[in-house]
C-alpha positions as CSV (number, residue, x, y, z in Angstrom):
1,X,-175.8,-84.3,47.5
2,X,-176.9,-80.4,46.3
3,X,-179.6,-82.6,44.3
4,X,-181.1,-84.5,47.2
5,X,-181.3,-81.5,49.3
6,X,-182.7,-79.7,46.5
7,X,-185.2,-82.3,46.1
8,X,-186.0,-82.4,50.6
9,X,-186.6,-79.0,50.0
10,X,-188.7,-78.8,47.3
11,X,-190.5,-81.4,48.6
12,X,-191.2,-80.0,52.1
13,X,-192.5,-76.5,50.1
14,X,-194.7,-78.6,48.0
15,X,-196.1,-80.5,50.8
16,X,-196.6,-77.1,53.0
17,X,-198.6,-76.0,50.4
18,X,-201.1,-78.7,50.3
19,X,-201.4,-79.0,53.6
20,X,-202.7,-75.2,53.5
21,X,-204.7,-75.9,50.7
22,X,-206.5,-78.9,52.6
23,X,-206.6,-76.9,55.4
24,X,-208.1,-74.1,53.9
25,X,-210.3,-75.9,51.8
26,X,-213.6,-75.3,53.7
27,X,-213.5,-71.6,54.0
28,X,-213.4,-71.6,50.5
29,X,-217.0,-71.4,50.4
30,X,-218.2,-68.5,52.0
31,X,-214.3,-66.6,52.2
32,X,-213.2,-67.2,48.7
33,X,-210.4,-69.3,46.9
34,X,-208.4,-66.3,47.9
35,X,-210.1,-65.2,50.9
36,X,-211.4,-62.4,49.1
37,X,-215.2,-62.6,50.0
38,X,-217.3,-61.4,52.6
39,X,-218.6,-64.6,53.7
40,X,-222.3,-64.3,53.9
41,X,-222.1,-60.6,53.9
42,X,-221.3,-60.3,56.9
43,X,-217.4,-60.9,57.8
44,X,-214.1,-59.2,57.2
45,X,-212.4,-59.5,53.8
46,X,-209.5,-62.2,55.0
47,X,-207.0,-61.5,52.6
48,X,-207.0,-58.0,54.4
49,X,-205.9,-59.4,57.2
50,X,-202.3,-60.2,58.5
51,X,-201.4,-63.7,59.2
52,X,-201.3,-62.9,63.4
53,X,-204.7,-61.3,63.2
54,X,-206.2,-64.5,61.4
55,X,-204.2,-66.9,63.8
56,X,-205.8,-64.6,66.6
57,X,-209.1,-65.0,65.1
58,X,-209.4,-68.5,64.3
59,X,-207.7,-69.3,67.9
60,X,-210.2,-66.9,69.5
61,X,-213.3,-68.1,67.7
62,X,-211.8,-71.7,68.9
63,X,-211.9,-70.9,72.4
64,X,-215.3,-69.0,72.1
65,X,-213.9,-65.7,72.7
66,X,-213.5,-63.7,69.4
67,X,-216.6,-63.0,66.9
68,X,-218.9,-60.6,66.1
69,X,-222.5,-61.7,64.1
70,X,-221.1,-65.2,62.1
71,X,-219.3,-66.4,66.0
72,X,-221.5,-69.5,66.4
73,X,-220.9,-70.5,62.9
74,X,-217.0,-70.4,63.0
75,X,-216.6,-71.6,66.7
76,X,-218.1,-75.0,65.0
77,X,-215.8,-74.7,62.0
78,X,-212.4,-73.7,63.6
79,X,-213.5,-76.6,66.6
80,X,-211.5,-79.3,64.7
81,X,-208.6,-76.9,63.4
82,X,-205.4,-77.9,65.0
83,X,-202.4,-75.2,65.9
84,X,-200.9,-76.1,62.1
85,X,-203.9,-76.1,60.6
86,X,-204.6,-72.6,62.0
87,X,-200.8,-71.4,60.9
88,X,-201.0,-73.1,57.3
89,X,-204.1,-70.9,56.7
90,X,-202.9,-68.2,58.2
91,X,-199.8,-68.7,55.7
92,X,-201.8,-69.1,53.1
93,X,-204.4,-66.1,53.1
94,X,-202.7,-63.4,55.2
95,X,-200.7,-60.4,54.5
């Protein structure tokens, strides 16, 4: 039994992992494997931020309401990013 729960749970951290990766997967670009870029000179360094300011972010640039000089670029980008997609990033790059 400890070896089957072990396994669930491995499994479910493994899984939560790649479905940040894939998530994440298209900032890469201009952010950085490790968010660690200023994407086209012009945007915060991400991995400075804290996981609620990049859900607040990618949520606000979502709804058209957040951004400074890059905001019609990532309302197009974080369009098709779902509420888990938004968190797994989050997850994944933030403090």
């Amino acid at each position: 039994m400890k070896k089957v729960l072990l396994s669930v749970a491995l499994l479910g951290m493994t899984s939560t992992a790649l479905f940040a990766n894939a998530s994440y997967s298209k900032c890469v670009a201009c952010h950085g494997a490790n968010g660690e870029k200023v994407a086209l000179g012009k945007s915060k360094v991400i991995k400075d931020m804290t996981k609620q300011e990049i859900i607040d972010a990618l949520v606000g640039y979502k709804n058209g309401t957040y951004g400074g000089a890059m905001k019609g670029l990532m309302v197009a980008q974080s369009k098709p990013l779902s509420q888990a997609d938004i968190e797994a990033i989050a997850a994944k790059i933030g403090k």
